[in-house]
C-alpha positions as CSV (number, residue, x, y, z in Angstrom):
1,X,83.8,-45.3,94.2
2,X,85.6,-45.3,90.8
3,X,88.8,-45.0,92.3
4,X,88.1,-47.9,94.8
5,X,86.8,-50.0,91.2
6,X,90.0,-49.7,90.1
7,X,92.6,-50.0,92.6
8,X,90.6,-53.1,92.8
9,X,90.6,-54.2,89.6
10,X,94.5,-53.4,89.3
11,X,95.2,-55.0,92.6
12,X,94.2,-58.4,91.1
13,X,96.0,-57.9,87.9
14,X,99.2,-56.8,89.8
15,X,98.6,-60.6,91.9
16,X,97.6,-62.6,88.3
17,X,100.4,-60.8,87.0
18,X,103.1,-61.8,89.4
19,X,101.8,-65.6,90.1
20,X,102.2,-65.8,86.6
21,X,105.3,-63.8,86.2
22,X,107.1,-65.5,89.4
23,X,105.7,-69.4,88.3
24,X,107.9,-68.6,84.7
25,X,111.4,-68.9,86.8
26,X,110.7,-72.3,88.0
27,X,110.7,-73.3,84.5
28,X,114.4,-72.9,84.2
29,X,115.1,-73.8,87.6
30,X,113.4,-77.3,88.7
31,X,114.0,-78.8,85.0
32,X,117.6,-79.4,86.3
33,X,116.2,-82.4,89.0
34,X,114.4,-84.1,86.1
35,X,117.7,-84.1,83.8
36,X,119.6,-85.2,86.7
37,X,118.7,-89.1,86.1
38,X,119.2,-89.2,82.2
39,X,122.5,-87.2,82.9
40,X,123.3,-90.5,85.7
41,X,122.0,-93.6,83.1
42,X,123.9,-91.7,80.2
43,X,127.2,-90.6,81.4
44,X,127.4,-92.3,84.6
45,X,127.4,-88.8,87.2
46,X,126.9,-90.1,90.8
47,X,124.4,-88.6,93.2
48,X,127.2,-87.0,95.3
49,X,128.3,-85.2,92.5
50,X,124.7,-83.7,91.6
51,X,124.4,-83.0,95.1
52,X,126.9,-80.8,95.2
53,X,126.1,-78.9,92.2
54,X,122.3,-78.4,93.9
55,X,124.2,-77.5,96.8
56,X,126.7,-75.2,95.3
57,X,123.4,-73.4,93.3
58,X,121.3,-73.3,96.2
59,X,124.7,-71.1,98.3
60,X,124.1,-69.0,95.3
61,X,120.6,-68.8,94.9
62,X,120.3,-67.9,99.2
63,X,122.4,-64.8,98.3
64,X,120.8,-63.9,95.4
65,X,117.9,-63.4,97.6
66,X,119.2,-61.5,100.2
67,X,120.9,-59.6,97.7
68,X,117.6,-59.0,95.7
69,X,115.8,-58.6,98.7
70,X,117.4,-55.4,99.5
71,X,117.5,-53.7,95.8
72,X,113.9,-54.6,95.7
73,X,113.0,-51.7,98.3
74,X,114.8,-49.5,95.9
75,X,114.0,-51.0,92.1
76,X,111.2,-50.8,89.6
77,X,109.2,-54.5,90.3
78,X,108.5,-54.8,87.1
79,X,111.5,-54.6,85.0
80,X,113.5,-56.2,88.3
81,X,111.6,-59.0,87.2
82,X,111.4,-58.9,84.0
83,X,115.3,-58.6,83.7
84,X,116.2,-61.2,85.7
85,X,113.8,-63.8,84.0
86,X,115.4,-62.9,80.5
87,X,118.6,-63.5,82.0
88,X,117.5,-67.4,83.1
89,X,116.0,-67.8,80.1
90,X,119.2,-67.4,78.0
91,X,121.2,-69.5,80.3
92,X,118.5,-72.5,80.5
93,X,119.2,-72.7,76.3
94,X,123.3,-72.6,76.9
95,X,122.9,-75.5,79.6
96,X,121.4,-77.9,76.4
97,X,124.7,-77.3,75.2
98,X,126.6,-78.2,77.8
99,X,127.6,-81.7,76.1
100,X,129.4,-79.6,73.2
101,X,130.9,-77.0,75.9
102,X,132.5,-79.8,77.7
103,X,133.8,-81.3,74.6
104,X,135.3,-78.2,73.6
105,X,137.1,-77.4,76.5
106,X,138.2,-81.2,77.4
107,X,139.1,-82.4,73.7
108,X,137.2,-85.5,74.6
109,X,133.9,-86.8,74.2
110,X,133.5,-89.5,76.9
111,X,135.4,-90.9,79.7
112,X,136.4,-89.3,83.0
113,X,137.8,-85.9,82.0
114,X,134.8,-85.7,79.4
115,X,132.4,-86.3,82.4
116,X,134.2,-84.2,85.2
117,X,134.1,-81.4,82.6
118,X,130.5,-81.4,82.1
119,X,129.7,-81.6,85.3
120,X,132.1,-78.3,86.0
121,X,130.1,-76.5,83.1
122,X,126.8,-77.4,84.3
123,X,127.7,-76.0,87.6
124,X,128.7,-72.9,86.3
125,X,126.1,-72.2,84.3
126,X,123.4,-73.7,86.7
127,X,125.5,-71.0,89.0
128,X,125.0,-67.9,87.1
129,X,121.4,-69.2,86.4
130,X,120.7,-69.1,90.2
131,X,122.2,-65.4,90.5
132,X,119.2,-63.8,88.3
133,X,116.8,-66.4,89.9
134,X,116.8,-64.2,93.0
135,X,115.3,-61.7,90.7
136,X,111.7,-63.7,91.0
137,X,110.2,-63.7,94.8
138,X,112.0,-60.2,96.1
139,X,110.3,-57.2,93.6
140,X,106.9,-60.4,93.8
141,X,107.2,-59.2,97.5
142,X,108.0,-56.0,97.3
143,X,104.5,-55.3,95.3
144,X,102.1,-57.4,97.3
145,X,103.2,-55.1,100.2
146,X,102.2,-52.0,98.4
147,X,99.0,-53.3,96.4
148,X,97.4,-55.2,99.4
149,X,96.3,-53.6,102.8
150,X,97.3,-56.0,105.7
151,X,93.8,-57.3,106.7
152,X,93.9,-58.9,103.4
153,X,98.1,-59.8,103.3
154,X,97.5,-63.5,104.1
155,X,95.0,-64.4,102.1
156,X,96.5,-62.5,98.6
157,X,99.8,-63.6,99.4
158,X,98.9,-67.0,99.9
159,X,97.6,-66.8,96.3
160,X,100.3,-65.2,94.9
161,X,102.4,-67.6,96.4
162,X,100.8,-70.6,94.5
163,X,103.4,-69.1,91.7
164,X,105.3,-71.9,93.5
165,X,103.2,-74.8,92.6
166,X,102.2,-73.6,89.3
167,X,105.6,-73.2,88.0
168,X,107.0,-76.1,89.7
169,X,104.1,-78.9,88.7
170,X,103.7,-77.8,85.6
171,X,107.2,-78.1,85.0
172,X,107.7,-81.5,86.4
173,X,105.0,-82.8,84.1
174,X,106.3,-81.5,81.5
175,X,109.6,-82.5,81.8
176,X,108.8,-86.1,83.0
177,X,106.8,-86.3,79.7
178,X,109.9,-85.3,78.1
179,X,112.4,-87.9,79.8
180,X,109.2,-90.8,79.2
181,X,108.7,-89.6,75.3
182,X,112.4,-88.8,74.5
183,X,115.2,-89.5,76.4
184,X,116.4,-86.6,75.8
185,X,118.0,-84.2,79.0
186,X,119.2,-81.5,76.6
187,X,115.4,-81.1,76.0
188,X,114.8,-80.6,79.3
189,X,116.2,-77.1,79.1
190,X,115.6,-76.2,75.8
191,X,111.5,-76.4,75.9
192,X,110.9,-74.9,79.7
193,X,113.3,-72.0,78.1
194,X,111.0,-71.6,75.2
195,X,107.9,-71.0,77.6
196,X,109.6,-68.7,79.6
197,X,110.4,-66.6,77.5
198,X,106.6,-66.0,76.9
199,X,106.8,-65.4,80.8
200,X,109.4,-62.0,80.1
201,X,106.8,-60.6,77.7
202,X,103.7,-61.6,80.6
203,X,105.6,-59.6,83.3
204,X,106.3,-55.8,81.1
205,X,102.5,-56.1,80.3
206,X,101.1,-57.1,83.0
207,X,103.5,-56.1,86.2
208,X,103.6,-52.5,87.4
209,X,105.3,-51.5,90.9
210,X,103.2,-49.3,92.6
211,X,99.9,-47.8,92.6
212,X,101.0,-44.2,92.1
213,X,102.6,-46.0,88.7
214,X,99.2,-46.0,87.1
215,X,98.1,-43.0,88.8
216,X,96.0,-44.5,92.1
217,X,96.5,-43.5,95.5
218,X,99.1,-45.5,98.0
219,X,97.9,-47.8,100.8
220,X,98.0,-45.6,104.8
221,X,101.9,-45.7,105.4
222,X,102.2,-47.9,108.9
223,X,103.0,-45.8,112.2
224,X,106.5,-47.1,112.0
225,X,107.1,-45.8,108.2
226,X,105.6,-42.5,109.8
227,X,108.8,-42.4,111.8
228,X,111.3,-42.5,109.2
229,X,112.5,-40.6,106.8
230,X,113.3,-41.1,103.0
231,X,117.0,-40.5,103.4
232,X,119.8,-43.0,103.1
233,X,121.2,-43.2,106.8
234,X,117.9,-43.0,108.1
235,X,116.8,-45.9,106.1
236,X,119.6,-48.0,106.6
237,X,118.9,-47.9,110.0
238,X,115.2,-47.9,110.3
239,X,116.1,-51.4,108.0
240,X,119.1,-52.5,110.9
241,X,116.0,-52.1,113.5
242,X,113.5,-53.8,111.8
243,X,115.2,-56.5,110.1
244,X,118.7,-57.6,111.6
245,X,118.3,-56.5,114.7
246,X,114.9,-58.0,115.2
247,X,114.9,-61.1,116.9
248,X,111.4,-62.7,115.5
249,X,113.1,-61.9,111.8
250,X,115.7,-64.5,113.0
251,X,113.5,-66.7,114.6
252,X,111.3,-66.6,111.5
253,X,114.2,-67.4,109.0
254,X,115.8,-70.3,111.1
255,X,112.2,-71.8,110.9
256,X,111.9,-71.3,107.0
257,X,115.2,-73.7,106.9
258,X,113.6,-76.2,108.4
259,X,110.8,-75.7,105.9
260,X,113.1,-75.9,103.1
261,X,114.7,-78.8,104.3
262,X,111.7,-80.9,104.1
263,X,110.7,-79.2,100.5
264,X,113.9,-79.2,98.9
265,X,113.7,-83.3,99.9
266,X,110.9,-84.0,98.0
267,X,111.4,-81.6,94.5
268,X,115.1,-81.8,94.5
269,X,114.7,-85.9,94.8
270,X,111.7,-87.0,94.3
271,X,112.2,-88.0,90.6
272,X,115.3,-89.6,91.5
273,X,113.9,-91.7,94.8
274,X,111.0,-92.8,93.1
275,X,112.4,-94.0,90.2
276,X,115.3,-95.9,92.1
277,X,112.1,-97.7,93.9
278,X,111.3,-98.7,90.6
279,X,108.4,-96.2,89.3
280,X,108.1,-95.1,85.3
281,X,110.1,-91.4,85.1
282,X,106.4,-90.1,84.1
283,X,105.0,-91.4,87.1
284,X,107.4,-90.0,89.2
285,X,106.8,-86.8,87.5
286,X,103.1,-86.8,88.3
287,X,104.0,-87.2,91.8
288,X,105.8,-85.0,91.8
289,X,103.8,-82.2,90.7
290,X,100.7,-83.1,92.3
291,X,103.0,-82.6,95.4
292,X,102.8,-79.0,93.9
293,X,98.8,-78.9,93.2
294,X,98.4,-79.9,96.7
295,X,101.0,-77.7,98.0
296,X,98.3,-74.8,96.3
297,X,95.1,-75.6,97.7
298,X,97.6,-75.9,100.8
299,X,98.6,-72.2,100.7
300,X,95.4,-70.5,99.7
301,X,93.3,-72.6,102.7
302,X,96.2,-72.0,105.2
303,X,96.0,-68.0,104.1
304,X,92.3,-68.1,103.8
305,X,92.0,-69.5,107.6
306,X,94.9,-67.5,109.1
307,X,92.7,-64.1,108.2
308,X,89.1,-65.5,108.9
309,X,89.7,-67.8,112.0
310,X,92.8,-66.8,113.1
311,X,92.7,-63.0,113.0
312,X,95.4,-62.8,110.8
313,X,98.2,-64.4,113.5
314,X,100.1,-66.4,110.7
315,X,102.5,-68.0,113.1
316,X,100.1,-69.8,114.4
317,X,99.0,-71.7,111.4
318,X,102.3,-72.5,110.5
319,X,103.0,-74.3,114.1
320,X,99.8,-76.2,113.1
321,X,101.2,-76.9,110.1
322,X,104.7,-78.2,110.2
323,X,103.4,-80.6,113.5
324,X,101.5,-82.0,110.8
325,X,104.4,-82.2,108.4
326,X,106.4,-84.2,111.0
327,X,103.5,-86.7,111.1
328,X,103.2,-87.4,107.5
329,X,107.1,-87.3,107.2
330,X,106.9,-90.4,109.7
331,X,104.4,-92.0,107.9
332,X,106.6,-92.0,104.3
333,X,109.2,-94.3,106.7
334,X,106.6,-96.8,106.2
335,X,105.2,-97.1,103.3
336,X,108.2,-97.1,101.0
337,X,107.5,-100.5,99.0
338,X,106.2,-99.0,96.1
339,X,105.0,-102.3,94.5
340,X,101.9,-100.0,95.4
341,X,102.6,-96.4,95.3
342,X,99.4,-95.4,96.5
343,X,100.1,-94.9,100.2
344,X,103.5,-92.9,99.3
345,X,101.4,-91.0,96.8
346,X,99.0,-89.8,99.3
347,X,101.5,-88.9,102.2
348,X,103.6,-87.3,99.9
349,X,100.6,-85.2,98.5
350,X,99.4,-84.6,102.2
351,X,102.9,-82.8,102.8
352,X,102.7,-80.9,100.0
353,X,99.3,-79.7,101.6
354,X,100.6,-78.2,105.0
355,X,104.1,-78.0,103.8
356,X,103.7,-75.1,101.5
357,X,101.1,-72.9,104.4
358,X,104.4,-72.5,106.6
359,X,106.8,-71.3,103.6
360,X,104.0,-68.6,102.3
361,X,103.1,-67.5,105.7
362,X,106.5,-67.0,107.4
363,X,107.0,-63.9,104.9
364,X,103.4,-62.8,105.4
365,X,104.7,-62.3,109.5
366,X,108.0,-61.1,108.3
367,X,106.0,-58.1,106.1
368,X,104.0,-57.1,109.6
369,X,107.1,-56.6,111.7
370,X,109.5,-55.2,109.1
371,X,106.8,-52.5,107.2
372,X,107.1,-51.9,103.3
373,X,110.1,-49.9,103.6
374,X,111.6,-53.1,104.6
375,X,109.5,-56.4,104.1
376,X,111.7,-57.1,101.1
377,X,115.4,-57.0,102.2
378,X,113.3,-59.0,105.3
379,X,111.9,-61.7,103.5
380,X,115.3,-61.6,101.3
381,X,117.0,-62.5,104.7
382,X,114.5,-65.4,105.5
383,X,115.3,-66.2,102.0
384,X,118.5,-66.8,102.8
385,X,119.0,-68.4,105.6
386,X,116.2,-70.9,104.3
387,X,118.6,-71.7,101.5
388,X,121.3,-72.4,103.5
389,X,119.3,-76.0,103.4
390,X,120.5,-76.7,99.9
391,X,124.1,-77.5,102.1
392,X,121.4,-80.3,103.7
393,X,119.2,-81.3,100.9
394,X,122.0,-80.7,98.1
395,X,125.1,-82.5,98.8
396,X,124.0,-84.0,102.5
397,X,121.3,-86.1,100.6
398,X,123.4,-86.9,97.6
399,X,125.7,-88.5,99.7
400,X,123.8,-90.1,102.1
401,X,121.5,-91.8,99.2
402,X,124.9,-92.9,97.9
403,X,126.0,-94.4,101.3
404,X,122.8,-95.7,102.7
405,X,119.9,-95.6,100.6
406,X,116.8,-93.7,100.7
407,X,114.7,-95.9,103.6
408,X,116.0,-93.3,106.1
409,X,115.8,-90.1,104.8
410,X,111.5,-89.4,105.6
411,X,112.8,-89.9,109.1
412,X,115.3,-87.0,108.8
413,X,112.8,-84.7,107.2
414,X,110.6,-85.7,110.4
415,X,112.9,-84.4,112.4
416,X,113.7,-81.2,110.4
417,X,110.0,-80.5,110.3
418,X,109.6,-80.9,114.5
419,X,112.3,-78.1,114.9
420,X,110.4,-76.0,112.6
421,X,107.6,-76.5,115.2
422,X,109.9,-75.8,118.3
423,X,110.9,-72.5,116.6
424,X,107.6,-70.9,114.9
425,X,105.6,-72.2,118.3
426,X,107.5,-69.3,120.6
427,X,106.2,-67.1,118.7
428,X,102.1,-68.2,119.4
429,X,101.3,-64.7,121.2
430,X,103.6,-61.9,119.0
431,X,101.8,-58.8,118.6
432,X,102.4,-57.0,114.8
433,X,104.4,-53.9,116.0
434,X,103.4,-52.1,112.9
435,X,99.9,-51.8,112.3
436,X,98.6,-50.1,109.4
437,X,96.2,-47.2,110.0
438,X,93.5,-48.5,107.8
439,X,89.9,-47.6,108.5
């Protein structure tokens, strides 16, 4: 009874502690989207070129994931973590410099070399920021898998996952009170920088990576784990089985694109859209993050019904899910006078909602067919391939914004979220090939 007290206990401080932990990276991550529009009145950057910096970051950031994915099976969660947020914390106070880098390296403060300069530093360092990024979700994954027994994955997951939301909304309120108060972009990486680094100390404390760490006994190993053993070869190809050679896996990630089209839309330009409509940069910030808030409630209701009414068959919220994406993405097409934001305000917040079920839940599936010996390198795939939509949402949307404007764009992401549907829907009926032996 003791033991079961506190396996308990440190189950939900391993999930506190990783929310929290995880939320801390999108503090030097999403800051860059609220700069992006100070950085365009100020020195005259064009959309097309942000885009291809968010597109050049998020190529980066999809192998960082994969990458992270697969020495999370092998690493220490906790200073994995830890590491990599230190890492993004130092770079997030070197891109407030970038102004004085460029001027440096150019000889000139303003005009076009100036300007194509800074832009070329930014990337870099937004580049080498998005390396250590993947260093958030994959040890994040890697734990839930050993601290939570599967009847309960969905629903603790989902939770975990609000990390997402947390870190994201709080930092676009943050930063659009920034841009409102000040003016100032270099602030915009200096202060979310400063909070982070609280988030390095958090994770040592509070993170540890398995239950044997503090002395408790491991979750049943699933029939599948039974079956292989602990050696090299026999891992790498228990994980070439389970993973790559796994047809659902693929399934599964090509879906999570179509998530992240949709969601990379709305954070990467939201604050750029809606103030181009016309709305206050603090406004557009509070959209923005209540976007996120909703996208919370979104994950722990859609992970909270998946295990109570759905027997734990994930996929099957998710096809609920981005159908009803689609639908609100429709809806944005017409509502976009803003003279009253309202309507926009509550599609928008509606899509945050459902959006943010599919991209918990997808990995949730993912951990029942690849096992713990390889749910991380398998959601570090999906990871990937889902980030492949920064080639979409980064430069695609920069330069169709430049082109054509933004009246067309909801019904793109309508159509992103509808193939999302196709895909996750064949799945209805999968069975989880590796059960755990729980009692």
């Amino acid at each position: 009874m003791k033991t079961g007290k506190n396996f308990n206990r440190w189950q939900w401080r391993i999930i506190i502690g990783a929310m929290l932990g995880y939320s801390f990276f999108y503090f030097v991550r999403k800051n860059f989207s609220f700069a992006m529009p100070v950085l365009k009145e100020q020195y005259g950057i064009t959309n097309e070129s942000f885009g291809i910096v968010l597109t050049l970051v998020g190529l980066i950031y999809a192998v960082s994931k994969f990458v992270n994915g697969v020495i999370a099976d092998r690493a220490d969660a906790r200073w994995h973590l830890s590491l990599g947020l230190a890492v993004c914390v130092a770079i997030n106070f070197v891109l407030g410099w970038s102004d004085r880098l460029s001027v440096m390296i150019s000889g000139q403060t303003e005009g076009p070399d100036f300007v194509g300069t800074m832009v070329a530093v930014m990337a870099v360092l937004m580049i080498v920021n998005n390396i250590f990024q993947g260093c958030g979700a994959a040890p994040c994954n890697k734990m839930l898998q050993y601290w939570v027994p599967q009847k309960e994955l969905a629903t603790k997951t989902s939770i975990w996952n609000t990390a997402h939301s947390i870190g994201a909304g709080i930092a676009s309120v943050m930063c659009g009170v920034i841009v409102a108060k000040t003016g100032d972009w270099r602030l915009c990486f200096w202060i979310p920088a400063a909070v982070a680094a609280f988030g390095v100390v958090w994770s040592i404390i509070m993170i540890r990576d398995t239950p044997s760490k503090v002395g408790l006994p491991e979750l049943p190993k699933t029939k599948a784990e039974k079956e292989v053993g602990e050696g090299g070869r026999a891992h790498r190809e228990f994980v070439m089985k389970m993973v790559f050679r796994n047809p659902v896996i693929w399934i599964l990630a090509l879906t999570d694109l179509f998530v992240y089209i949709v969601r990379f839309a709305v954070l990467d330009w939201g604050p750029t859209f809606l103030k181009d409509k016309g709305l206050d940069p603090l406004l557009a910030g509070w959209i923005v993050a209540i976007f996120e808030v909703a996208g919370c409630a979104g994950m722990v209701c859609s992970g909270w019904l998946t295990d109570k009414l759905l027997s734990g068959k994930s996929q099957r919220m998710c096809a609920i899910e981005m159908a009803l994406v689609a639908i609100c993405m429709v809806g944005t097409f017409f509502v976009q006078d803003l003279s009253s934001p309202i309507p926009m305000f509550v599609l928008l917040v509606l899509t945050g909602f459902f959006i943010y079920g599919p991209q918990t839940l997808l990995g949730v599936v993912a951990f029942k067919q690849a096992t713990r010996k390889a749910g991380a390198t398998a959601v570090g795939f999906i990871g990937f391939v889902s980030y492949l939509s920064t080639i979409i949402t980064g430069w695609g949307l920069g330069r169709f914004s430049d082109k054509f404007g933004w009246d067309r764009l909801f019904i793109l992401m309508a159509g992103a979220a509808a193939v999302g549907f196709l895909l996750v829907v064949t799945l209805w009926n999968i069975k989880d090939k590796t059960l755990i032996e729980e009692d």
